[in-house]
C-alpha positions as CSV (number, residue, x, y, z in Angstrom):
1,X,-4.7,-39.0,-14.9
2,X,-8.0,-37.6,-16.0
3,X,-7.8,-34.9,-18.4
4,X,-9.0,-32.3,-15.9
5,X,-6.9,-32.6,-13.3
6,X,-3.7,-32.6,-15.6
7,X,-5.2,-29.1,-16.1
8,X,-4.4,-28.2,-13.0
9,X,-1.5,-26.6,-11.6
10,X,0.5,-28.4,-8.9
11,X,-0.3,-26.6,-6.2
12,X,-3.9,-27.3,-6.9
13,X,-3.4,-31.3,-7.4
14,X,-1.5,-31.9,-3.5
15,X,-4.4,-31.7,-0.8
16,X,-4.3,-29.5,1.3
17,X,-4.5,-29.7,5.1
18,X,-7.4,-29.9,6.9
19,X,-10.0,-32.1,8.5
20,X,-9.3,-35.8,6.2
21,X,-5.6,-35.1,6.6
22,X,-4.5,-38.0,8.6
23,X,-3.4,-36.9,12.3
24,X,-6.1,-33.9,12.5
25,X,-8.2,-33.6,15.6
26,X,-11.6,-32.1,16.2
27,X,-10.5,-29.2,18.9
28,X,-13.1,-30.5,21.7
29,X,-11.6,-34.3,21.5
30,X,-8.4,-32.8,22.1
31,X,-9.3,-31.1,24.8
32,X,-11.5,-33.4,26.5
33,X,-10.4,-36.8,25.1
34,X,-13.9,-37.6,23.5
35,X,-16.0,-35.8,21.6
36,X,-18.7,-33.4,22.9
37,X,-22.5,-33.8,23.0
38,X,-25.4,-31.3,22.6
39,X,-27.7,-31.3,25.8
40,X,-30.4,-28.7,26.4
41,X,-31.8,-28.0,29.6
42,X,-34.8,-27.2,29.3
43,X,-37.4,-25.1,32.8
44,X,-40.7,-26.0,32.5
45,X,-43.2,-22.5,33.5
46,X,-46.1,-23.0,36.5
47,X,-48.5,-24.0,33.1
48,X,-46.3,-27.0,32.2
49,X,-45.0,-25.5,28.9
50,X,-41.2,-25.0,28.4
51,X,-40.3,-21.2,29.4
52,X,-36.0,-21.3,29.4
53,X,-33.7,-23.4,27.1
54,X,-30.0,-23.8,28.3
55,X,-28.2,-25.4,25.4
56,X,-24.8,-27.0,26.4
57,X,-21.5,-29.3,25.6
58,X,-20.5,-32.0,27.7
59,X,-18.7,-35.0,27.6
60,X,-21.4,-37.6,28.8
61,X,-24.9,-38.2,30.7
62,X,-22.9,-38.2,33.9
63,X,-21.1,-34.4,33.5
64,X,-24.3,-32.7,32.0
65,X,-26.6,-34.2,34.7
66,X,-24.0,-32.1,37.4
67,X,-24.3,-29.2,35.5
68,X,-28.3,-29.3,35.2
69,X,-27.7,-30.2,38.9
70,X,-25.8,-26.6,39.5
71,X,-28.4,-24.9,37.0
72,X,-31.5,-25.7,39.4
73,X,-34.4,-23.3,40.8
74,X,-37.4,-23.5,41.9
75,X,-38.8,-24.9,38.2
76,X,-38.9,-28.5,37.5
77,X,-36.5,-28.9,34.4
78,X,-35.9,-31.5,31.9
79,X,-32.6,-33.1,30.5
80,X,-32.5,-33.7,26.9
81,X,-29.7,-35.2,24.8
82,X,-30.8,-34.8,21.3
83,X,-34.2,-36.7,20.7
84,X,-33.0,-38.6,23.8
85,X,-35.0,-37.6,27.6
86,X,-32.0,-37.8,29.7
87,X,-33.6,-37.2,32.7
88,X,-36.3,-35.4,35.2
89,X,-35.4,-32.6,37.8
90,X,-38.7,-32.2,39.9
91,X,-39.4,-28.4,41.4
């Protein structure tokens, strides 16, 4: 054993729980089944520039698309996915 850990007292040599304990699960998998992704809706203004951000969790392409789908107005809006273009929403 290396000299400082037999310094330590035993409480401070067993690991604790927590997120490397085998059996631990990230709260959205376990809710969802698979992990979460960040998307960000983003409305472009009448000059072309981005004007409104709507960041987001969803579980694929296919579930953040229908949400974009539910967030439409009369702005033609972008889908991103990271540094990934998901997809176009024309006005």
């Amino acid at each position: 054993m290396p000299g400082w850990l037999s310094n330590l007292r035993d409480h401070e040599r067993k690991p604790r729980a927590g997120i490397f304990q085998a059996g631990f699960v990230w709260p959205w998998v376990a809710l969802s089944g698979s992990p979460m992704h960040t998307y960000r809706l983003y409305f472009h203004g009448g000059d072309g520039h981005f004007v409104d951000v709507v960041p987001y969790e969803c579980a694929g392409d296919d579930e953040a698309i229908c949400f974009a789908r539910e967030q439409a107005d009369h702005r033609p809006m972008e889908l991103w996915q990271q540094a990934r273009k998901v997809t176009d929403f024309p006005a």
